[in-house]
C-alpha positions in Angstrom: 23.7 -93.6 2.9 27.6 -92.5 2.2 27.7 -89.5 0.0 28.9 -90.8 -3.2 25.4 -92.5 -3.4 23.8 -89.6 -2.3 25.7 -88.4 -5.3 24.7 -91.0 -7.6 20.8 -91.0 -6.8 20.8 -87.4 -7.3 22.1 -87.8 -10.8 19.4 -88.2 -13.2 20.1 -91.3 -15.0 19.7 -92.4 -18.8 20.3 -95.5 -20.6 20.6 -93.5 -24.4 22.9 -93.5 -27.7 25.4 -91.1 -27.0 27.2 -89.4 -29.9 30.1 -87.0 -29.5 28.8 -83.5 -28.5 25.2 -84.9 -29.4 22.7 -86.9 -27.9 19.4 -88.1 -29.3 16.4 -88.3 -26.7 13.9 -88.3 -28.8 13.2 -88.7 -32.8 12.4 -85.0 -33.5 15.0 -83.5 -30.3 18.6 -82.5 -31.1 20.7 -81.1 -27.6 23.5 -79.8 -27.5 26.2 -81.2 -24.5 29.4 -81.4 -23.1 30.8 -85.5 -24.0 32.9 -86.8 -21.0 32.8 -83.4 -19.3 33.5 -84.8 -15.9 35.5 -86.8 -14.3 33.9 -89.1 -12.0 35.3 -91.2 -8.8 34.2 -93.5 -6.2 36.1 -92.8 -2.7 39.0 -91.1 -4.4 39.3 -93.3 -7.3 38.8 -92.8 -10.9 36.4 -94.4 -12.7 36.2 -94.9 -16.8 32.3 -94.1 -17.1 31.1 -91.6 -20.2 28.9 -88.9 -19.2 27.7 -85.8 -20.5 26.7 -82.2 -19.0 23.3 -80.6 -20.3 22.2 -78.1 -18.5 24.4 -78.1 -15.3 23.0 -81.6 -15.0 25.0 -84.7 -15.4 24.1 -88.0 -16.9 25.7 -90.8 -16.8 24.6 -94.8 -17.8 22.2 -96.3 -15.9 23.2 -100.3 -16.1 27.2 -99.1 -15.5 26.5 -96.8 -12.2 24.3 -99.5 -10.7 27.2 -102.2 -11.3 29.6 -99.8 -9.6 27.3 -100.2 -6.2 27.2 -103.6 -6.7 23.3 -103.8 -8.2 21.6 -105.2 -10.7 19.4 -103.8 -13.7 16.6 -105.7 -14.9 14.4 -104.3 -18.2 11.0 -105.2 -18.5 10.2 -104.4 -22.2 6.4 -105.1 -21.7 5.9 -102.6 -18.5 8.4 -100.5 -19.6 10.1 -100.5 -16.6 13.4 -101.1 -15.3 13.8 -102.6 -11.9 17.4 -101.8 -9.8 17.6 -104.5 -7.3 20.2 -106.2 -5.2 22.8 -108.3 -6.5 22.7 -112.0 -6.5 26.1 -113.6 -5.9 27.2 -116.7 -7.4 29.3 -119.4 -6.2 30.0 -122.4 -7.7 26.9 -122.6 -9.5 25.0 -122.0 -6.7 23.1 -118.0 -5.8 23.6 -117.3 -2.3 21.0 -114.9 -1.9 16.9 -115.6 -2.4 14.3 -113.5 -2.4 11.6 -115.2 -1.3 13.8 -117.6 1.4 14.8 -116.6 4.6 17.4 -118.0 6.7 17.7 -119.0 10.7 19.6 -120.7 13.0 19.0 -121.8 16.4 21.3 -123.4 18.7 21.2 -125.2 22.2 23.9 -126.5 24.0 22.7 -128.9 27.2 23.7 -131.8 28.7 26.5 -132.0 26.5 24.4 -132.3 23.4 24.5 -129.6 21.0 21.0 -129.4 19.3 20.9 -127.6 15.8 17.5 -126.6 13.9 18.0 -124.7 10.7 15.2 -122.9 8.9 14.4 -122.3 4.9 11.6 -120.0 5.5 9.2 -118.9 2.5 8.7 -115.4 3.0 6.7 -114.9 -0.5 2.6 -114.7 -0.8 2.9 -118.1 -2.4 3.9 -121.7 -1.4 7.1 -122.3 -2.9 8.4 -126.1 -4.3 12.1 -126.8 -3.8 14.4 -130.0 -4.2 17.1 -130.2 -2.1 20.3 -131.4 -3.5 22.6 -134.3 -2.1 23.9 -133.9 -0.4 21.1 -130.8 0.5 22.7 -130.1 4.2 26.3 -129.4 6.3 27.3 -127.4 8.6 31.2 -126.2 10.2 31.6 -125.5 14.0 35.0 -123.1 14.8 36.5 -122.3 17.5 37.2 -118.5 18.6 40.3 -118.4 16.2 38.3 -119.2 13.5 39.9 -122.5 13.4 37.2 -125.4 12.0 37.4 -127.9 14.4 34.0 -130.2 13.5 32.4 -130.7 10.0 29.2 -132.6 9.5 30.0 -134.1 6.8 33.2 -135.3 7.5 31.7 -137.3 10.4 29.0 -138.8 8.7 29.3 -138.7 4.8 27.3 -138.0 2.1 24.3 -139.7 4.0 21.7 -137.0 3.0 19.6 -138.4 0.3 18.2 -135.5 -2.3 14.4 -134.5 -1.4 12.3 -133.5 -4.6 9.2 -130.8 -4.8 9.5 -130.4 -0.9 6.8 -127.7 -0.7 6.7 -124.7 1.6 4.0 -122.8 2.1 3.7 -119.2 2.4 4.7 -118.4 5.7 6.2 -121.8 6.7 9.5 -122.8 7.1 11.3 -126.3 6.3 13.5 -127.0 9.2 16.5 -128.9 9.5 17.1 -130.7 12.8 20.4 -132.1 14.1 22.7 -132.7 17.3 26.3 -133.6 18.0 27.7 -135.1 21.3 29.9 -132.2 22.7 32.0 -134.9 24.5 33.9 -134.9 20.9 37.4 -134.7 22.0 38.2 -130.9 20.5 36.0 -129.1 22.6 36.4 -127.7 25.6 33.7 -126.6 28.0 32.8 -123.4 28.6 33.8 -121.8 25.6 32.6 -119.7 22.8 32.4 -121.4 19.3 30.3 -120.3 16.1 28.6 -122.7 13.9 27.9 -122.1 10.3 25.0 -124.1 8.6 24.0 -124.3 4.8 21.5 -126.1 2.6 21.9 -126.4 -1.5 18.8 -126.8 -3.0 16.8 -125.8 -6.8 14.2 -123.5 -6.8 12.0 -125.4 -9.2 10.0 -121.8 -10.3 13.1 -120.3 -11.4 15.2 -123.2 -12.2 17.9 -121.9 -10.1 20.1 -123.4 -7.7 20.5 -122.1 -3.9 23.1 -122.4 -1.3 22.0 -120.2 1.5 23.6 -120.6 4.6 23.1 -119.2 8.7 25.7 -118.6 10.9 25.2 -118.4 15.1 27.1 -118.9 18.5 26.8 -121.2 21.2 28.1 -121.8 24.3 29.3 -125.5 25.9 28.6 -126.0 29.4 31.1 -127.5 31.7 31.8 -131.2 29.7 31.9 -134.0 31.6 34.3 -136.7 29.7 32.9 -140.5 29.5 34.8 -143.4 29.6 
């Protein structure tokens, strides 16, 4: 934990109406503070935040500290609660993070065959429905200069057909199975090369859509050219 977020958790946070030189905590509570007292930084750099100083402590807002460490803030007006959690990112549409879906990638290279099983496992303490979008699968080999040098779907098309309410249950995984002839003229044997594999798919719970991807190296043997 770098200081600055030491810093940050040791701050006693507030989300609150802030008025200048007053702040209201409760209906029947006037306080007296310093408004924009401090100036505040992250690694060197200033950032624009309002805070105020009451009683040699500093407070600062909740929702705008949390977005500087790249966090969320959720508010549960029911529980009263308010949840800090890891950002989801966003691309395209798509979240690349799930909290309830685990990702892995296993790879074997023999006999000049590459064989590829991916993994969507359902880590929650429920099954989980999905539907996997077409096409709901690809995957990228590169070589060791990060060059692409094979792509799945360029080979083969759009061939993978959309799967609806593919359930997992809790514990389980739905796997992903594929292989590529490694007599495909760009590679060369005995080399290093790193393939990156993705699935797009909905969660149907959250009516959200997924692209979560698994990235892991490989090896080729010695390849033997045919005819």
């Amino acid at each position: 934990m770098n200081r600055n977020l030491k810093l940050s958790i040791l701050l006693i946070f507030i989300v609150s109406v802030i008025f200048t030189g007053i702040a209201y905590a409760s209906d029947t509570l006037n306080i007296q503070v310093l408004f924009n007292y401090m100036n505040i930084t992250i690694n060197g750099e200033k950032v624009n935040m309002d805070n105020f100083v009451y009683n040699d402590t500093t407070y600062v807002p909740l929702r705008k500290v949390a977005e500087l460490f790249d966090k969320e803030v959720m508010w549960y007006d029911k529980t009263k609660t308010i949840n800090i959690m890891d950002k989801k990112i966003k691309v395209d549409g798509f979240y690349t993070k799930c909290d309830n879906i685990k990702t892995a990638l296993i790879t074997n290279a023999n006999e000049n065959i590459l064989r590829l099983e991916f993994q969507l496992k359902n880590t929650a303490s429920e099954d989980i429905t999905i539907t996997l979008h077409y096409p709901y699968f690809d995957f990228i080999i590169y070589d060791e200069n990060e060059c692409e040098i094979y792509k799945y779907s360029n080979e083969y098309g759009d061939s993978a057909t959309l799967i609806r309410n593919e359930k997992i249950r809790s514990g389980k995984e739905f796997t992903t199975n594929c292989k590529i002839d490694l007599n495909h003229k760009e590679f060369i044997g005995d080399k290093i090369y790193k393939v990156v594999f993705f699935a797009s798919f909905e969660m149907k719970s959250e009516n959200k859509k997924y692209k979560l991807y698994e990235e892991a190296y490989f090896r080729t043997p010695t390849i033997h050219q045919t005819e």
